[in-house]
C-alpha positions as CSV (number, residue, x, y, z in Angstrom):
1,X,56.6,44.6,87.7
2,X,53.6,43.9,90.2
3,X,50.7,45.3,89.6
4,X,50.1,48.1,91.7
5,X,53.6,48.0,92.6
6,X,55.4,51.8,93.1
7,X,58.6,52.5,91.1
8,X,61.8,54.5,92.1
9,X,62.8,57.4,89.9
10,X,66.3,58.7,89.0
11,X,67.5,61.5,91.3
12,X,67.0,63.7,88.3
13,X,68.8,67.0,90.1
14,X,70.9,67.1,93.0
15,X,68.7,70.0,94.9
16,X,66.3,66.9,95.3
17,X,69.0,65.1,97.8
18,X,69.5,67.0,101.1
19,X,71.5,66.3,104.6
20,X,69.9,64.0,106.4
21,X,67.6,62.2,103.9
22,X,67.5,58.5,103.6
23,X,69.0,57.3,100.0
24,X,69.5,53.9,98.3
25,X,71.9,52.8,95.9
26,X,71.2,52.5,92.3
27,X,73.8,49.8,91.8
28,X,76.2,48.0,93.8
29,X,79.3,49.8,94.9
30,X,82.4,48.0,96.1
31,X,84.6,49.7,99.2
32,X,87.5,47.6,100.7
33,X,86.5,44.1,101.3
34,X,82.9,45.3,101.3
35,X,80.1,45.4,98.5
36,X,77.3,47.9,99.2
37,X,74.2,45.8,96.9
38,X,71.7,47.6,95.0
39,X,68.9,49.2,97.2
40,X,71.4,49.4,100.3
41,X,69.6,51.9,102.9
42,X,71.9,54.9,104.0
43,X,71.8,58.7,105.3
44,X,73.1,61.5,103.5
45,X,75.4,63.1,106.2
46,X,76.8,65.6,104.1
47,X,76.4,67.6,100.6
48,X,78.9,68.7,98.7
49,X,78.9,72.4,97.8
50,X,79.1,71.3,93.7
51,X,75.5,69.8,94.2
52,X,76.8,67.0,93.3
53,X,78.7,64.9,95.8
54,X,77.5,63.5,98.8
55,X,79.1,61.7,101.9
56,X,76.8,58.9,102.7
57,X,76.8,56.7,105.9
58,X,75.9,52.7,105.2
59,X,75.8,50.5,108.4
60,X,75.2,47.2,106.2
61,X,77.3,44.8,105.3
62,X,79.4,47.1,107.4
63,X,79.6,50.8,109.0
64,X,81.4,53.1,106.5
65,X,81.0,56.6,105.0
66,X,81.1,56.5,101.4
67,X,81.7,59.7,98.8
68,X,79.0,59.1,95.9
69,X,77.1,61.2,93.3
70,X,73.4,62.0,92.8
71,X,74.1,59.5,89.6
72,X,74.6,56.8,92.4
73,X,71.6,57.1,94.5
74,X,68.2,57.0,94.4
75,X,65.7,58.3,97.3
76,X,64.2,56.6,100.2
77,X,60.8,57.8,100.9
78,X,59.7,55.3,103.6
């Protein structure tokens, strides 16, 4: 790593993840033809009332709404 350069914790418990925040994959995740790459940029647009789940929007490589778990993502402060 870079000196100087900021690393990206775990979501270590889902009350860290709300509606609305900007999130990033931990890993890629395949969805039809698509693969969503490690780091991909999306918006949680919906939690789960298990804490757990989330429905997240992607727009890249293409627009889709994907069901992941707070195991999948990673946040996106900036």
């Amino acid at each position: 790593m870079a000196r100087g350069a900021a690393t990206i914790a775990p979501v270590s418990s889902a009350a860290a993840l709300r509606e609305y925040d900007f999130v990033r994959l931990r890993h890629d995740v395949h969805a039809g033809d698509a693969t969503y790459v490690a780091g991909a940029r999306g918006v949680i647009v919906h939690s789960h009332d298990d804490g757990v789940g989330y429905e997240v929007e992607f727009e890249v490589p293409e627009f889709r709404v994907l069901t992941l778990t707070s195991q999948d993502l990673l946040p996106d402060h900036g």
